[in-house]
DRENTORNU-216877 format. One record per residue: x negated, y negated, z negated of N, C-alpha, C in turn; residue in three letters. Coordinates in steps of 0.001 Angstrom, whole numbers, padded with zeros to 6 digits, always signed. Layout:
# residues N
XYZXYZXYZALA ...
***
This chain:
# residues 364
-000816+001193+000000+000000+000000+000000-000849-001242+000000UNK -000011-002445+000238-001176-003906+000069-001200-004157-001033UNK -002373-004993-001389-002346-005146-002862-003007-007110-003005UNK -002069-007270-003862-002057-008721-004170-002624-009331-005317UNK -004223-009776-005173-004542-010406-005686-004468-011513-006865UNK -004594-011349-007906-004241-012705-008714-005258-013867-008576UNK -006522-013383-008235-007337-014617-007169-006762-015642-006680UNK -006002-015373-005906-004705-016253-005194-003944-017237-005678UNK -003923-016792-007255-003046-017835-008092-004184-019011-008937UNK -003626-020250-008710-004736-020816-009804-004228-021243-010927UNK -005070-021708-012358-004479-021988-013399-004175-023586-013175UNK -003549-024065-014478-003746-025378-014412-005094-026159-014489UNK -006069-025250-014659-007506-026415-014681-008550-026259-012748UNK -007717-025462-012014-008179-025256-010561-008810-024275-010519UNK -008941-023348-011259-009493-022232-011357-008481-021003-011808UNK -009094-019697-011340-008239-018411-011752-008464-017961-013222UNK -009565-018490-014081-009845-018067-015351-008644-018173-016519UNK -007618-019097-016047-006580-019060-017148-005419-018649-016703UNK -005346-017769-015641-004151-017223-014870-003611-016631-015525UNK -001926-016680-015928-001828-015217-016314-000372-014797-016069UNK -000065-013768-015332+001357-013751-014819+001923-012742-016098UNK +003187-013037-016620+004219-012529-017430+005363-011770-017231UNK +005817-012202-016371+006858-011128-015741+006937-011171-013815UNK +007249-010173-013263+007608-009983-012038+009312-009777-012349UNK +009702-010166-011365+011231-009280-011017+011259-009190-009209UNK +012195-008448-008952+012799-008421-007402+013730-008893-007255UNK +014319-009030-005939+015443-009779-005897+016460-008900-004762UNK +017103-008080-005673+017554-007382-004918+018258-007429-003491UNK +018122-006164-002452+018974-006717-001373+017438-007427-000509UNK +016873-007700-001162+015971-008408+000235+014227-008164-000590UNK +013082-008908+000289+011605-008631-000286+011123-009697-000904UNK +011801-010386-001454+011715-011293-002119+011040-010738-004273UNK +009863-011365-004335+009250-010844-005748+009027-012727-006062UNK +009697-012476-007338+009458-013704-008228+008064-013162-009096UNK +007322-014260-009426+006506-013937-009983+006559-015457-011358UNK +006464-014924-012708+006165-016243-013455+005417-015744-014065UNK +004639-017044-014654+003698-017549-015839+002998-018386-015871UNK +001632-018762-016152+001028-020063-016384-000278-020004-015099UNK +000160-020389-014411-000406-021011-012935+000584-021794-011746UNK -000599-022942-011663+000047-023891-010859+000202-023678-009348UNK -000367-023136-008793-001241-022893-007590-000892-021304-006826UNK -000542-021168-005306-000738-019941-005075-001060-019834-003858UNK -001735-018646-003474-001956-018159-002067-003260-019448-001368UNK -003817-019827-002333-004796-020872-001617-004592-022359-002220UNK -003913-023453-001742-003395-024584-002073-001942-025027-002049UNK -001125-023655-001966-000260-023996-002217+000842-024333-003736UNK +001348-025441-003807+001881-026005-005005+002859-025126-005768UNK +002610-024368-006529+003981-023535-007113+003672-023524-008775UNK +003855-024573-009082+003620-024878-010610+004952-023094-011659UNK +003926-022541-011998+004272-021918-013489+005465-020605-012377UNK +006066-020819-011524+006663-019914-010735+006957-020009-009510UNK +006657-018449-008582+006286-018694-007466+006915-017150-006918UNK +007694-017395-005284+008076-016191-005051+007420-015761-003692UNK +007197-014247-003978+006014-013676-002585+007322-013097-001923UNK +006742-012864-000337+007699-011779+000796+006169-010959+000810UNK +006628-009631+000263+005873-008447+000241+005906-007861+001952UNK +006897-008209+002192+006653-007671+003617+005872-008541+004568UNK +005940-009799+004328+004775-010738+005571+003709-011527+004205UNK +003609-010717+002927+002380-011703+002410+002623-013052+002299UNK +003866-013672+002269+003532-014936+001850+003931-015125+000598UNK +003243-016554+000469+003402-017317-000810+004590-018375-000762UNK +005662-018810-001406+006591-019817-001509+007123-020300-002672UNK +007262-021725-002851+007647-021877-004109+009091-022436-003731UNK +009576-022409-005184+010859-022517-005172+011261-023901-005016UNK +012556-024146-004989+012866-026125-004087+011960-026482-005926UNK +012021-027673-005674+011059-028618-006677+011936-028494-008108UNK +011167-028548-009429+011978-027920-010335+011179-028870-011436UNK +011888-029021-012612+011549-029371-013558+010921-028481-014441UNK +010192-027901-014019+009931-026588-014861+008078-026872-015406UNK +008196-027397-016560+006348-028054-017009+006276-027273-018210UNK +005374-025987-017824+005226-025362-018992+005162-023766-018563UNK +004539-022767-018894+004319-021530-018498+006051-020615-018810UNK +005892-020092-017901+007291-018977-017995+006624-017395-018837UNK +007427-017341-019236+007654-016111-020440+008065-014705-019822UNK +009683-015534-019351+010395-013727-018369+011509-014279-017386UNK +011360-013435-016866+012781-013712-015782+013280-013049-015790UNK +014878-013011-015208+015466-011898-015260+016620-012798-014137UNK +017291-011739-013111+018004-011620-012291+019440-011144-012721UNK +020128-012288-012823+021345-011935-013490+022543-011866-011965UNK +023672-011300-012216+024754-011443-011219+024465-012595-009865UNK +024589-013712-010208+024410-014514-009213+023396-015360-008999UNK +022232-015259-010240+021899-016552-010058+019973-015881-010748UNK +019120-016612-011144+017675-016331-011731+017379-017125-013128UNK +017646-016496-013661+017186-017116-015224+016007-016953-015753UNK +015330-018246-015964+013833-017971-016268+013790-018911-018069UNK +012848-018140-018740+012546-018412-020344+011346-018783-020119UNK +011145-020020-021048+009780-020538-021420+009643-022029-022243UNK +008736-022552-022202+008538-024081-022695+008556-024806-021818UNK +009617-025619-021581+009628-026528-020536+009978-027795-020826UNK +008501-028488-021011+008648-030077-021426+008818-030822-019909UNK +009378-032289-020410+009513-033485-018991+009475-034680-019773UNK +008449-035145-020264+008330-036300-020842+008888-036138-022137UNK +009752-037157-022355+010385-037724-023664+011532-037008-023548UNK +012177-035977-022450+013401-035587-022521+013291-034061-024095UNK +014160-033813-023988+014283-032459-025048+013241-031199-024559UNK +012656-030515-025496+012279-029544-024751+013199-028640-024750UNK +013181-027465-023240+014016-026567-023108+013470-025428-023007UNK +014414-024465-023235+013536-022785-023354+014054-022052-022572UNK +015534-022228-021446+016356-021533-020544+016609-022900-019172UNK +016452-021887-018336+016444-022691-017031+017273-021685-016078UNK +018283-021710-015064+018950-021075-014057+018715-021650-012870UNK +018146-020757-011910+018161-021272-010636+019516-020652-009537UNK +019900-020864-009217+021169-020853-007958+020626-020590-006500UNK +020014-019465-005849+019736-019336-005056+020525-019703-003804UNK +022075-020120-003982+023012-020022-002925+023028-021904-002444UNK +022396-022766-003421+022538-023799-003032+020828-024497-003689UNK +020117-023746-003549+018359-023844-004115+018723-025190-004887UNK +019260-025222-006137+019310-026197-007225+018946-025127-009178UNK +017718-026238-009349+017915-025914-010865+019067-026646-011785UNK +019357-025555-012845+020337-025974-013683+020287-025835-015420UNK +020920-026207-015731+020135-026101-017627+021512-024942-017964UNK +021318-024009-018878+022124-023148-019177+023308-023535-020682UNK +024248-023518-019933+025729-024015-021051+025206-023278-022675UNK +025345-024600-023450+024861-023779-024910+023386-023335-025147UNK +022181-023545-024457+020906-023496-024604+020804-024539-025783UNK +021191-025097-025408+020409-026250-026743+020442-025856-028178UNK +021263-024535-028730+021290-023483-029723+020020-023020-029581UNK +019125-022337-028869+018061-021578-028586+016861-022612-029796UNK +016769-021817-030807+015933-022819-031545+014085-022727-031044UNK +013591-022344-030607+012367-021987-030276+012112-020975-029025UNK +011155-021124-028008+010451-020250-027540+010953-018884-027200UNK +011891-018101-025668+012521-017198-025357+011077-015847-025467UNK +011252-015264-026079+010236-013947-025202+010807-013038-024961UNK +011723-012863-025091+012723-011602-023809+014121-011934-023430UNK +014508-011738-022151+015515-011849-021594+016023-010427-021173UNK +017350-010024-021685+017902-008596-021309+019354-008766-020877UNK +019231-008270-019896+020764-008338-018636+022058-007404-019785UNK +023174-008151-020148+024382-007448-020875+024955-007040-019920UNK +025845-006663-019833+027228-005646-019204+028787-005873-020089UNK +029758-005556-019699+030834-006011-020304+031553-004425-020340UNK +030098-003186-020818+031150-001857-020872+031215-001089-019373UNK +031256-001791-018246+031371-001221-016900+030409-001572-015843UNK +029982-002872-015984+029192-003482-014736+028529-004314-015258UNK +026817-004414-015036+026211-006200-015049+027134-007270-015012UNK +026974-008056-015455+027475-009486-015464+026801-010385-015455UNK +027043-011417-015780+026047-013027-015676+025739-012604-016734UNK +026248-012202-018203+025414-012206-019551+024126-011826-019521UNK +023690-012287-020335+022249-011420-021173+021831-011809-022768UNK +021067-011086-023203+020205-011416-024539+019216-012179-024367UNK +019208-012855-025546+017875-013453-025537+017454-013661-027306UNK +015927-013411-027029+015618-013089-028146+014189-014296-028193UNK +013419-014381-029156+012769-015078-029364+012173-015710-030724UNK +011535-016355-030749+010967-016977-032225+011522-018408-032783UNK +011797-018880-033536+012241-020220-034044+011156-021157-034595UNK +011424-022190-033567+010700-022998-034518+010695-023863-035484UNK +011383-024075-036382+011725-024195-037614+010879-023444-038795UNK +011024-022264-038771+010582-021140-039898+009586-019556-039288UNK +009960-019392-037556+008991-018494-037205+009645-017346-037314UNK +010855-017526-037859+011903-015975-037894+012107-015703-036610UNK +012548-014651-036402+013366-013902-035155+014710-014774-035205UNK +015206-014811-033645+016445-015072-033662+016941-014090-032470UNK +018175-014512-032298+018956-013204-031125+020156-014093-031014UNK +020178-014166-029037+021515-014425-029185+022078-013719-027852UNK +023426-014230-027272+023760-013515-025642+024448-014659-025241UNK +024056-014820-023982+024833-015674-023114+025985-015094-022927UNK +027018-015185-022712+028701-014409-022122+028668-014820-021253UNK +028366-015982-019778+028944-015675-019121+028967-017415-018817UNK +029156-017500-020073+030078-019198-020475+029246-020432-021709UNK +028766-019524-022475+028220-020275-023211+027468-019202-024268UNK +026513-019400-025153+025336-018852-025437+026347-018798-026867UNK +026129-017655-027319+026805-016971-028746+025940-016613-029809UNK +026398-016818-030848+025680-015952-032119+026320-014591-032298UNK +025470-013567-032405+026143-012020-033254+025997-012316-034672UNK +027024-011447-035612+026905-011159-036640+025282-010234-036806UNK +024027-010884-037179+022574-010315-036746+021779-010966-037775UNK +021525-010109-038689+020526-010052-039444+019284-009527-039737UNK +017950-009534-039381+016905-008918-039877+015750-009524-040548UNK +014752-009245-041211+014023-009896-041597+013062-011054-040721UNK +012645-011998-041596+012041-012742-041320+010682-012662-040816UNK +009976-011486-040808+008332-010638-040709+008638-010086-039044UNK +009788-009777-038745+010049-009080-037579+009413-009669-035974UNK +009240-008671-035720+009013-009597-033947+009544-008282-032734UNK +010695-009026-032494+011693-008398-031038+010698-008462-029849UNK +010657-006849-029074+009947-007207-028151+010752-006597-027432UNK +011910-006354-027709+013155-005349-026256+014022-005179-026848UNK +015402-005130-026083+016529-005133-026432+017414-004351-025329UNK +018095-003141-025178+018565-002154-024357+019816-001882-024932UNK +021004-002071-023863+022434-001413-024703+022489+000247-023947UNK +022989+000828-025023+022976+002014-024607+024126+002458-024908UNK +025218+003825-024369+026131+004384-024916+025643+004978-025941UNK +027278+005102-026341+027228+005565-028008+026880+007266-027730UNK +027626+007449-026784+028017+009160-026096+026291+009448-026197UNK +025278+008710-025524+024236+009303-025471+023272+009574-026705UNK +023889+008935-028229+022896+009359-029459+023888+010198-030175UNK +022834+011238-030456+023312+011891-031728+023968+011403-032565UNK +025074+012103-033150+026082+011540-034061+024784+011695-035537UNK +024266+012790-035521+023236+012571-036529+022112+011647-037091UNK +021617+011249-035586+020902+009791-035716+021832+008821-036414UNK +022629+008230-035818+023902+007391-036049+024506+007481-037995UNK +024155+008765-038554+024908+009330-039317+026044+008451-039564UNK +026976+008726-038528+028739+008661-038489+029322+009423-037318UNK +029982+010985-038473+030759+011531-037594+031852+011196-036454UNK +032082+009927-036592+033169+009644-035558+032495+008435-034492UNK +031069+009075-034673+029932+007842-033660+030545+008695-031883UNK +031043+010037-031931+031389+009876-030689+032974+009841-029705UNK +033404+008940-030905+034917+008911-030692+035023+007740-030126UNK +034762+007230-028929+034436+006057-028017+036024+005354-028476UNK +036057+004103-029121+036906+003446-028827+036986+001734-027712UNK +038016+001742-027539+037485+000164-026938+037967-001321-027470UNK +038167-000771-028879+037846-002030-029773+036419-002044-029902UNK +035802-003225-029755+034615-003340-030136+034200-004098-031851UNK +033576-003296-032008+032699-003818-033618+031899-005277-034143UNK +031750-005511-032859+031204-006804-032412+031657-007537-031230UNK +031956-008662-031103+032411-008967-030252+031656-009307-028962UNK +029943-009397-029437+028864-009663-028301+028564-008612-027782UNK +028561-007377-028514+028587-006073-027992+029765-005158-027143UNK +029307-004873-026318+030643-003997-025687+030932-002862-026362UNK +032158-002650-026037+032920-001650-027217+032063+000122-026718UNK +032051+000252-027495+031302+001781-027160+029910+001889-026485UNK +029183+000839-027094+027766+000780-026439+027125+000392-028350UNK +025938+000733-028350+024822+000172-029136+023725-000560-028828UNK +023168-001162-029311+021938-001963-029150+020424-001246-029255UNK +020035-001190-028827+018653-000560-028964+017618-001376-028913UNK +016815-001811-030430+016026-003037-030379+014628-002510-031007UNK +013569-002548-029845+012297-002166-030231+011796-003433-030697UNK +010361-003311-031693+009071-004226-031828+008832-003523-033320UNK +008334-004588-034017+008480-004686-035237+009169-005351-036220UNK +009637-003818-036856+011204-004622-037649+011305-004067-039291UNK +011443-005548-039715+011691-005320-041040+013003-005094-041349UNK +013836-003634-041571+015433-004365-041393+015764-004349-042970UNK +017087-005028-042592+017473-005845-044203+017583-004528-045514UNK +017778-002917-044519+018399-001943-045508+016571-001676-046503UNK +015533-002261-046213+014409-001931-046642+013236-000981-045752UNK +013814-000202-044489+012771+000268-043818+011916-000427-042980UNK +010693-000260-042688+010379-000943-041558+010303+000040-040457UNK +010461-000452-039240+010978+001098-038124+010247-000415-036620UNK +010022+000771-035792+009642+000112-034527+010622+000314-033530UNK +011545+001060-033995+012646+001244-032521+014530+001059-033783UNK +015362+000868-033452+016651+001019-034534+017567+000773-033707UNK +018511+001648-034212+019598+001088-033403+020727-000406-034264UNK +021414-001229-033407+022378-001870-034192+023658-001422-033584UNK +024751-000832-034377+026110-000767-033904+026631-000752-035453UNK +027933-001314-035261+028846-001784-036551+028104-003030-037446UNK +027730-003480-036799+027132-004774-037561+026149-003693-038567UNK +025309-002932-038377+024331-002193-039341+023425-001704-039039UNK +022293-001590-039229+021492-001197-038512+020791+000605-038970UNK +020371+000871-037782+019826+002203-038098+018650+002456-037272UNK +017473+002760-038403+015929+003255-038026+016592+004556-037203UNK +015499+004429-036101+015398+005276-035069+013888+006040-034759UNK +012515+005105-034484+011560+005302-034716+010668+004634-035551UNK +009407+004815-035859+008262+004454-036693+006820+004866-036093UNK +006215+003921-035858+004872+003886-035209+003531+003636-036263UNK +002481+004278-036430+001648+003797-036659+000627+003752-035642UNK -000672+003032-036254-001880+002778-035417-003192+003546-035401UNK -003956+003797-035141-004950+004737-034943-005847+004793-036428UNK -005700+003145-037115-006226+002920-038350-005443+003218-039387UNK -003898+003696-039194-003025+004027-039777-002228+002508-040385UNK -002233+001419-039662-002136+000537-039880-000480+000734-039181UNK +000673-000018-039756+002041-000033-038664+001923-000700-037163UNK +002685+000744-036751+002893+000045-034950+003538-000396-034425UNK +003881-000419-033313+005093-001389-032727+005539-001071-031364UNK +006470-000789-031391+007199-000532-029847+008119-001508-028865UNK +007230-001593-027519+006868-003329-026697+008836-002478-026156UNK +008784-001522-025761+010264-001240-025100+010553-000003-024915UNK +012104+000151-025063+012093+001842-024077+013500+001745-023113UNK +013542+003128-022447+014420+003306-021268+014604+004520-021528UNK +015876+004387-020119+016694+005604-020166+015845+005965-018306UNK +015969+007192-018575+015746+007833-016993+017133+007425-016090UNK +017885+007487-016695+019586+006839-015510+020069+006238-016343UNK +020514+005214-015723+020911+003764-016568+022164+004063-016856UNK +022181+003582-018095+023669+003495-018671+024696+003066-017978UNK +025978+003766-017983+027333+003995-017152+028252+003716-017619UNK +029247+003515-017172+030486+003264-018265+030484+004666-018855UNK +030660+004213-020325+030912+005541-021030+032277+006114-021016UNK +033218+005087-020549+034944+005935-020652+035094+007037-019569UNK +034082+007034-018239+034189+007728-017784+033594+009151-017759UNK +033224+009344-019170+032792+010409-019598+034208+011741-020838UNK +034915+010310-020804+036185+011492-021431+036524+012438-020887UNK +037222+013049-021517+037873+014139-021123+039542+014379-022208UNK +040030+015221-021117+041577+015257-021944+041785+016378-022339UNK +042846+016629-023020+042734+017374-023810+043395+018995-023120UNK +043251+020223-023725+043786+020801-022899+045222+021215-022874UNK +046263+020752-023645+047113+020730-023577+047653+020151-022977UNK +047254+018549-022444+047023+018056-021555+047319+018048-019971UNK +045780+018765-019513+045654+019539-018772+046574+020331-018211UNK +047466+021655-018586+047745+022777-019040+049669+021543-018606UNK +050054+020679-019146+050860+020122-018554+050982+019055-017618UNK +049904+018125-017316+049534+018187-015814+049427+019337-014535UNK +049009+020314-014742+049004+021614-013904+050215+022130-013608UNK +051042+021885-014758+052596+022823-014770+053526+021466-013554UNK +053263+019985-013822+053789+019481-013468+053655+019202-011656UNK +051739+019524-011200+051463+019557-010092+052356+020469-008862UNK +052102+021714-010127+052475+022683-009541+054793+022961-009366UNK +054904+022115-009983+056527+022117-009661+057190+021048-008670UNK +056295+019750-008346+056108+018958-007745+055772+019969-006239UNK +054911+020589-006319+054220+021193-005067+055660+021976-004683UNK +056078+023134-005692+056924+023768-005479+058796+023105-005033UNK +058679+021748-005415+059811+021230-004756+059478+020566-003599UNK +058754+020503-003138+057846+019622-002110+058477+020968-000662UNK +057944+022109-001216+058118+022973-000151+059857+023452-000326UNK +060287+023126-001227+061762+023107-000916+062601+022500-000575UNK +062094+021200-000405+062926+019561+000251+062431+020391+001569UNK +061070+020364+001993+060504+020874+003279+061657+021983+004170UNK +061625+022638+003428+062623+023900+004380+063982+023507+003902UNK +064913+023036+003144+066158+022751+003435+065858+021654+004324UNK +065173+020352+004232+065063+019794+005699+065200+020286+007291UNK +064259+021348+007435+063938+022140+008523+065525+023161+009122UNK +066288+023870+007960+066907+024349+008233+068643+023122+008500UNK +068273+022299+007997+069318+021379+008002+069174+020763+009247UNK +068058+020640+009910+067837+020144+010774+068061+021256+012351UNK +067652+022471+011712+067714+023247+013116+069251+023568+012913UNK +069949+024034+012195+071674+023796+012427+072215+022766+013287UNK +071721+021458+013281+072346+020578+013531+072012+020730+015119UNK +070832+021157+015714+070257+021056+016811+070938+022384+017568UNK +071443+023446+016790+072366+024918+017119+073680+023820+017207UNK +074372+023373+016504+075682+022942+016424+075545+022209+017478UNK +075107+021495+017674+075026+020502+019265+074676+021312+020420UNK +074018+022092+020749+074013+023213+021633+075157+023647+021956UNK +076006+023766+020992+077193+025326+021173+078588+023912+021293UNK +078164+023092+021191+079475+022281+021017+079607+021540+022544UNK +078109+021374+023201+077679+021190+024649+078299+022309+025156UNK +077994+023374+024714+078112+024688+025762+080039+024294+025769UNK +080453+024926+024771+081830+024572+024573+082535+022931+025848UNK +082150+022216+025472+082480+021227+026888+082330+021339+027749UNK +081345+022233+028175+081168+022733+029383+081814+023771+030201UNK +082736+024269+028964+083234+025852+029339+084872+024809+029638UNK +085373+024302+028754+086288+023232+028789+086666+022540+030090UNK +085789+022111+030005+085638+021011+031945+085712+022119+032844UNK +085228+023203+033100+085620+024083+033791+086659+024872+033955UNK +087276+024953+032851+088773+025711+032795+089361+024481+033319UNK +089390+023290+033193+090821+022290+033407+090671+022647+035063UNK +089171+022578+035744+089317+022208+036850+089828+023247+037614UNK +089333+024477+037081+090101+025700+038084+091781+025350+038037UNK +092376+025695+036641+094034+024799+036376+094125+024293+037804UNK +093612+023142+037772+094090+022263+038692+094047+022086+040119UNK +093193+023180+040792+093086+023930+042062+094037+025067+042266UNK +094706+025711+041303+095600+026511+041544+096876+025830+041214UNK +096879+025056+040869+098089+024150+040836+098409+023578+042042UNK +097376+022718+042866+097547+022633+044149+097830+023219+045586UNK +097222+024614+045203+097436+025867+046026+098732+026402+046170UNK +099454+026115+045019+100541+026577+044606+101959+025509+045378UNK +101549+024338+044517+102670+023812+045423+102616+023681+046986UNK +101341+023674+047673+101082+024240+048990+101496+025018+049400UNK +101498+026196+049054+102460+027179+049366+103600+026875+049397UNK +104305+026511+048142+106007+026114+048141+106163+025215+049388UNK +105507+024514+049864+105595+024083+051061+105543+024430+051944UNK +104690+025066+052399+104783+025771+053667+105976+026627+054004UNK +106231+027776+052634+107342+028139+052382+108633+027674+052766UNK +109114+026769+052563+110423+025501+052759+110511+025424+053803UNK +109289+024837+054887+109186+024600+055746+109467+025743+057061UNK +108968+026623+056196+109249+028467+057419+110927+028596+057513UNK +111757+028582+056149+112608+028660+056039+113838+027987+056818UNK +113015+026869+056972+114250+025328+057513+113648+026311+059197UNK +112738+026672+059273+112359+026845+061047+112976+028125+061417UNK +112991+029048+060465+113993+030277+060497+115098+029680+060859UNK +115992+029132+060072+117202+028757+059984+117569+027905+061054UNK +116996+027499+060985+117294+026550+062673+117392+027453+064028UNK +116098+028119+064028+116225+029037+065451+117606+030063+064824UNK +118200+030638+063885+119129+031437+063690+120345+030594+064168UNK +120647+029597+064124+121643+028419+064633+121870+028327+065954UNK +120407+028136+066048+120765+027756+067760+120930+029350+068490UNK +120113+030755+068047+120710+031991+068914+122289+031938+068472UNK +122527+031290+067775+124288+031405+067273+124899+031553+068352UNK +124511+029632+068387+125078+029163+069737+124944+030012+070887UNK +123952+030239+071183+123660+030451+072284+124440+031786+072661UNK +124495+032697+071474+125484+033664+071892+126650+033499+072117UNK +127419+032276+071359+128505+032558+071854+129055+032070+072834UNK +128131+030883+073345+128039+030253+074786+128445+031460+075869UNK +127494+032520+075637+127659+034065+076202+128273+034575+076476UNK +129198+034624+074988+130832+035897+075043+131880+034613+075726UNK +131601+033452+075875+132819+032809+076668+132583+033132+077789UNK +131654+033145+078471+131180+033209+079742+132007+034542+080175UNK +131042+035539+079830+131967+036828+079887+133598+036730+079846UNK +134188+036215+078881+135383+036676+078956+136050+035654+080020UNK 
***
């Protein structure tokens, strides 16, 4: 494969010695790689202060439309519509900011609704879900500057939220993963009814039937210290514990799933009684299905016999009248001719009358 240089990038003093890139993301759908962190400079002399996006397929370098962005980037993350980048981003005398959104559909930066909550410095950004699908949400986690505690919050969508979220003050969040409930042991969890998915949720920043999965180092409030825990029900539960080679405590930067979490409702199942009357009902449905079918068929071929035989019948009909009515004509034809023989008989019998007795006068 090609391989891309960080040579290429310069720091802010014109040199590569203070380069240092923090997060990559992709941009899905196309070859587009965001790249952030603290360099001004890329691909030679070109201007791409603190973030800069490559085309892996033709090698170039491009920066994004002109941005207020003065100060090294932390993480990015590719939310639903838009690129959300974390970091320190001073502009003079204005406020400093720690969340920035870019809008790829109209290349404008934008400040994120409710950032100004974000008390200090983002170092992770994690994409939420609403239970079924990505969304615009995410987590964000980070340090305060005030006191140096951990804080945690989630964008919704709309405006940046607090959870009911407590842990110690010693802690440092380095990942944050929602996971189904379906996929931990009810024993880890210890609560037997951890796999009775409901969709009331326990939290309202959390989706209903998901947990939190928050690696680093964590002091949690119940007294353990643990490098991996889960949070669901507003409580937390040690999961793992790391030490160091000096036996000193360790710390876990993140973890994953081999296939990303799914909606978990579509993992129910019903019951078999259920079942067992769905089946009865398929199957009587099917079985009247084929009995509308053939009283149709037979209702239908009657009707197509009855019209046949009722044709034939008119036909037999029209033929009887017409013979009738040829021997009717034949008939009084005859009586005629008849009449007529008669009157011609009778006439010639008249006139030999005469004629005979014309005869016997003669004679006598």
């Amino acid at each position: 494969g090609r391989e891309y240089n960080t040579q290429r990038l310069q720091g802010p003093d014109g040199d590569s010695t203070d380069v240092r890139v923090n997060r990559v993301a992709i941009r899905a759908d196309t070859s587009m790689v965001v790249v952030g962190g603290n360099f001004t400079a890329a691909g030679g002399m070109l201007e791409c202060p603190y973030i800069c996006t490559l085309d892996i397929n033709e090698g170039q370098w491009s920066p994004l439309a002109t941005s207020a962005l003065i100060g090294p980037v932390t993480d990015l993350l590719f939310t639903k519509d838009s690129l959300v980048v974390a970091g320190t981003f001073k502009n003079g005398t204005q406020p400093t900011r720690y969340l920035q959104r870019y809008d790829f559909s109209i290349n404008v930066w934008s400040d994120i609704d409710g950032a100004d909550r974000v008390p200090g410095p983002v170092t992770v950004l994690t994409a939420a879900s609403d239970g079924t699908e990505t969304t615009d949400g995410f987590y964000i986690t980070g340090v305060s500057m005030v006191d140096a505690s951990p804080y945690f919050f989630k964008y919704d969508g709309t405006t940046v939220v607090s959870p009911d979220f407590t842990i110690g003050e010693q802690s440092t969040i380095n990942g944050v993963l929602e996971v189904p409930r379906s996929r931990i042991p009810s024993s880890v969890l210890g609560d037997s009814k951890s796999q009775t998915l409901s969709r009331r949720s326990d939290n309202p920043v959390i989706p209903a039937g998901y947990v939190l999965a928050i690696s680093g180092d964590l002091f949690l409030p119940s007294g353990p210290r643990a490098s991996n825990a889960f949070f669901y029900n507003n409580e937390w539960v040690p999961f793992l514990s790391t030490v160091q080679n000096d036996g000193s405590p360790g710390y876990v930067t993140s973890v994953f799933f081999e296939i990303p979490p799914t909606n978990v409702y579509q993992r129910q199942r019903l019951s078999v009684a259920l079942v067992i009357i769905i089946a009865i009902a398929i199957a009587l449905g099917i079985t009247l299905l084929i009995v509308v079918v053939g009283l149709v068929y037979i209702y239908l071929r009657n009707r197509r016999e009855a019209a046949a035989t009722a044709s034939a019948a008119s036909a037999a009909l029209a033929a009887t009248t017409t013979s009738g009515t040829t021997k009717a004509t034949l008939g009084a034809m005859a009586l005629g001719t008849g009449a007529a023989c008669a009157r011609q008989i009778q006439s010639d019998s008249f006139h030999n009358t005469s004629m005979a007795r014309d005869t016997w006068g003669n004679n006598a």
